[in-house]
N, C-alpha and C positions, 0 to 999 in steps of 0.2 A: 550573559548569553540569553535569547531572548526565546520564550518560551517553542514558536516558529524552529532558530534550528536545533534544539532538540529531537522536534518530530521530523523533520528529516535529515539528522544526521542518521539515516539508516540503508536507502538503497546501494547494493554492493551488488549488482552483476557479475555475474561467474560464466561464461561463454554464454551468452541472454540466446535465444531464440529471436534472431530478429530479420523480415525479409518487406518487399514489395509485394502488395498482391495487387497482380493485374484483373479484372472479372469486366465482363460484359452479361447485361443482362439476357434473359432472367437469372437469377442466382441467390442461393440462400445457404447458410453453415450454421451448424451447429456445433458451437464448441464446447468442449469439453475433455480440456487439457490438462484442468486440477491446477492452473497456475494460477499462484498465488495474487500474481498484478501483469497487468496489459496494458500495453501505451498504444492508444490506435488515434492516426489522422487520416484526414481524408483530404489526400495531394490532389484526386479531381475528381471530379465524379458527387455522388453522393453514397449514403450508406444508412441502414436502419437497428441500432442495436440495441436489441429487447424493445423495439418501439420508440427509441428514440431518432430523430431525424436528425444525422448530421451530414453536413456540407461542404463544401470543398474549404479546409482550412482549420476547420473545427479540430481538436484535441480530446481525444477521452483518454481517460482510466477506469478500466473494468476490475474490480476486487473479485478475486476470486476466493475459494476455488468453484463454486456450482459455476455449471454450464449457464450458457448465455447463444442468443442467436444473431448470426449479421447477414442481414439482407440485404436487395437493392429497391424492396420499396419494402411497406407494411404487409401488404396484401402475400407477398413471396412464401412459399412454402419452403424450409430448408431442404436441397437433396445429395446435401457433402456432409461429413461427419469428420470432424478431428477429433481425435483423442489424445490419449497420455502417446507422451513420447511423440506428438504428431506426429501421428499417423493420421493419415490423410485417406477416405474409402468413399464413395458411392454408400447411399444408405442401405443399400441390399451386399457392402462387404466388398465391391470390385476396388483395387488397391488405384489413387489417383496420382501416389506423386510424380511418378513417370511423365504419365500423361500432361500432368499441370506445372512441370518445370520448365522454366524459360531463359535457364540462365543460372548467375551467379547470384544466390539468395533473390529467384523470383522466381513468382508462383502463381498459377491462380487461370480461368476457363480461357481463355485468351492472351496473347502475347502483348496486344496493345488496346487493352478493354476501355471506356469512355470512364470508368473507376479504378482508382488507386487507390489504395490501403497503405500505410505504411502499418508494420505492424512487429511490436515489442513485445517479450514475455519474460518475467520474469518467476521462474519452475516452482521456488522452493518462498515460504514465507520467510525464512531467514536471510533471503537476500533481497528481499523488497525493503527489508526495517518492518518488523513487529506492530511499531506505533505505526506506521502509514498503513501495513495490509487490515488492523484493526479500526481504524478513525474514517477513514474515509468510506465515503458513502459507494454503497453498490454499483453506480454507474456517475464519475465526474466527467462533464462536460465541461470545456474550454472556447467560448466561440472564436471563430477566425478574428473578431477585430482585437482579441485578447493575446490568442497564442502565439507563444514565440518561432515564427517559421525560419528563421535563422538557425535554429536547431533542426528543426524538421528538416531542412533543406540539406545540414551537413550530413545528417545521419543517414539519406537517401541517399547522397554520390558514397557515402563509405559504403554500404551496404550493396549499391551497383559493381565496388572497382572488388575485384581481390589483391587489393595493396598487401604489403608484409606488415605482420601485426596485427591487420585488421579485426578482428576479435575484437582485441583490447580495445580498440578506437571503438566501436562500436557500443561494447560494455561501459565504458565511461561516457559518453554519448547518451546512452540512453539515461545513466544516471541522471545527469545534468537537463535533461526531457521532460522527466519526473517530477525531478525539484520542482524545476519553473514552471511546469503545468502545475502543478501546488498551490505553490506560491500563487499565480494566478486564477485560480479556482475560489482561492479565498477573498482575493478581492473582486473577484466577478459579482455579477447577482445573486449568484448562488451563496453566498457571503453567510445566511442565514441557517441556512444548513450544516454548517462548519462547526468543530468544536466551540463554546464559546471562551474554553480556556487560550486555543489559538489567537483568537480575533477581540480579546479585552482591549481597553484604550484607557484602562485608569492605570496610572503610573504607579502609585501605591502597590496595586496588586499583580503588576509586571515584575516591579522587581520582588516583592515577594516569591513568585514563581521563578524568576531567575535562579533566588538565593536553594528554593528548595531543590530545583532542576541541580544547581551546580553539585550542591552535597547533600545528596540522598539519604546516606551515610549518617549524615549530622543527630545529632539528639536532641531535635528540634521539638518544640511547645511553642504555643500560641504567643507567649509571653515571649519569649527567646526570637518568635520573629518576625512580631510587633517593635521591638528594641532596635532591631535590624534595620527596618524602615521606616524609624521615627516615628510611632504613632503608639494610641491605644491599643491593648486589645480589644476593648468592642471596636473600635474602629476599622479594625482591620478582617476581626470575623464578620463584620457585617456588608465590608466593600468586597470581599474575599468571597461571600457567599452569593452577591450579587451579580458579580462577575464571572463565577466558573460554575456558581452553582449548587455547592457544597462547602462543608466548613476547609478551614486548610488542611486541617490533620487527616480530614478523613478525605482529599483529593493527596496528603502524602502517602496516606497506607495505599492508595489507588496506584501513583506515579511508581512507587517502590515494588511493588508486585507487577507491574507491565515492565517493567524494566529486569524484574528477575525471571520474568518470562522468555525475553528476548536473550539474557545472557544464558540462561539455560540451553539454550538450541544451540551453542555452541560447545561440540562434543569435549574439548576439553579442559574445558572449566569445569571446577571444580564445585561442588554445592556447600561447601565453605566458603569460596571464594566468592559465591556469590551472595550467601550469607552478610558477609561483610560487608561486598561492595551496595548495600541495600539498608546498614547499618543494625545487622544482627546481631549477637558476639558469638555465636557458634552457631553451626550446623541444625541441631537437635532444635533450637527455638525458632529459627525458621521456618525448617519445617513442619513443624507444628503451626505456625500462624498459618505458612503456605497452604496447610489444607485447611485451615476455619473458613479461609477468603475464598480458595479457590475450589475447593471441594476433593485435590486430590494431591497427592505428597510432590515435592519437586521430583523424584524420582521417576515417578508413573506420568509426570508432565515430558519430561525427557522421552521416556518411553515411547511414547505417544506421537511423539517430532512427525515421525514416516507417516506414519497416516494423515498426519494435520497438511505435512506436503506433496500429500497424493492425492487430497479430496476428500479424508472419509471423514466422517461428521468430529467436531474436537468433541473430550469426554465431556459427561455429566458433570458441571461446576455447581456452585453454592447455589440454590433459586431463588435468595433471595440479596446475593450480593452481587455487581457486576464483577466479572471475573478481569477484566482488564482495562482498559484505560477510561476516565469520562467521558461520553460524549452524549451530546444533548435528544 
C-alpha cells in the first residue's frame, strides 16, 4: 500500500454540513465554525479566502479549526459571522438564517448572486482523518484546470434535490471531493509544499514506508528492514533520510504515535488496544512513551478530543519533539 493511501484512508463524514452559497457582492464572512476541514469551490463567480484569489473552478481545503475569512474581493470588510453550530448573525448579533435561505441547502445575500460557493464541512477532526487535518497546509488550493468538477458537479445537483438518502449521498460525495482534491494538490504546483514522505519517487524507500505503514505493530530495526528491501543498512538510512527526512525509526516512532492519536479519538477503543495496534505489549509502556513524545498520557489526550473539536487550542505537547505526524 502506498504511502498516499494511508494518508487518506481517513475522511469519514457523518451528516457533513454541506450547502450552495448564493452571494452578490459586496460581501464578506467570517468563519468560525471550529471545523476541523472545508471543501470550498467556486461554481461562478469569484472568491477571496484569507487573501487568496480564487476563481470560478478552483477547489480549496481550509484546515481548521481557527477562523478564516471569505470575501468577494480583498479590499471587503467581513459583516456576517458564522459560528459553532452555524449559526449564521449580522456582526452586531441580528440572527441571518431566515433571511439568507433560499431553499434546499441554499444560502447566502441573494437568491441568484453573480457568486457560487459550494461549500463542505467537516465538524469534528475525527472525521476529516487525523493524518489530513494535521498534514495539510492551512489553505490548499486546486486550480480549475486541476480540479475534478465531475465531482463538484454531482455533489451540487445532490445538495439542490432532497432525494431520499440524501445525506449519505452527500457524505460520501464529499469524501471522495477530498481525496481527489489531495490527490491533486500534490501533483499540482504546489507539489513542494507537500509532505516529502508523500511525494518520494525512490522505490527503495517506497516500499520501505509501505512495509512500515502496513505493520506498525512489527518489531522493526533498521536491519530487519533493509533485509525487507534488499539492500544495506547505510543504504537505506541514508536514501530513507533523503527522502522523508529523518532516520526510519525515528519517522516509525512518528507514524506510530499519529496513528495512536487518531485511534484514540475513537471512544471505544481501548488504550490496550491501542497499545498493541502500534506494537506496545501493554498499556503501561505506552503510555509512558505516549507522554515522553507527546507530553501528555493517552488518557488526557482522549480527554481533550472536545475541545480539539470545538477549537480550543490542543494541549501543551513535548517542545522539543513534533507531536504528530512529519511534515516538512
Amino acid at each position: 500500500m502506498d504511502p498516499l493511501t494511508h494518508f487518506l484512508d481517513g475522511p469519514r463524514a457523518a451528516r457533513a454540513f454541506a450547502l450552495s452559497m448564493q452571494m452578490t457582492a459586496p460581501w464578506g464572512i467570517t468563519v468560525r465554525d471550529n471545523a476541523a476541514l472545508t471543501v470550498l469551490a467556486v461554481t461562478s463567480g469569484q472568491a477571496v479566502v484569507d487573501g487568496a484569489l480564487l476563481t470560478e473552478g478552483d477547489v480549496a481545503l481550509i484546515r481548521g479549526p481557527e477562523q478564516y475569512e471569505v470575501t468577494d474581493t480583498a479590499a471587503s470588510t467581513p459583516t456576517i459571522d458564522i459560528g459553532p453550530g452555524q449559526q449564521c448573525t449580522t456582526v452586531d448579533g441580528h440572527d441571518l438564517r431566515e433571511d439568507f435561505r433560499h431553499g434546499v441547502r441554499r444560502w447566502g445575500n441573494a437568491e441568484d448572486g453573480e457568486t457560487t460557493l459550494l461549500v463542505g464541512t467537516y465538524a469534528r477532526r475525527d472525521e476529516a482523518g487525523g493524518l489530513v487535518a494535521r498534514a495539510l497546509p492551512r489553505l490548499a488550493v486546486v486550480p480549475r484546470e486541476q480540479a475534478d468538477h465531475t465531482l463538484v458537479d454531482l455533489l451540487v445537483r445532490e445538495i439542490s434535490q432532497d432525494n431520499p438518502a440524501a445525506q449519505v449521498v452527500i457524505d460520501r460525495l464529499l469524501d471522495v471531493l477530498v481525496i481527489t482534491t489531495i490527490r491533486r494538490w500534490i501533483e499540482s504546483s504546489e507539489r513542494s509544499t507537500a509532505p516529502t514522505w508523500l511525494t518520494t519517487t525512490d522505490p527503495m524507500v517506497i516500499d520501505a514506508l509501505e512495509l512500515l505503514h502496513a505493520a506498525p505493530e512489527a518489531p522493526w530495526t533498521v536491519e530487519s528492514l533493509a533485509r525487507r528491501v534488499n539492500t544495506s543498512r547505510a543504504s537505506l538510512a541514508a536514501r530513507f533520510r533523503t527522502s522523508v527526512g529523518e532516520p526510519p525509526m525515528a519517522y516509525l516512532t512518528r507514524w506510530r504515535f499519529t496513528l495512536a492519536s487518531d485511534l484514540l479519538q475513537t471512544p471505544d477503543t481501548t488504550v490496550a488496544h491501542v497499545a498493541r495496534s502500534v506494537g506496545y505489549n501493554n498499556a503501561f509502556s505506552f503510555s509512558t512513551a505516549f507522554k515522553r513524545h507527546l507530553g501528555i498520557t493517552p488518557s488526557e489526550f482522549r480527554h481533550h478530543r472536545p475541545l480539539l473539536s470545538n477549537g480550543i487550542s490542543e494541549p501543551n505537547m513535548h517542545p522539543t519533539r513534533s507531536a504528530f505526524i512529519p511534515i516538512d
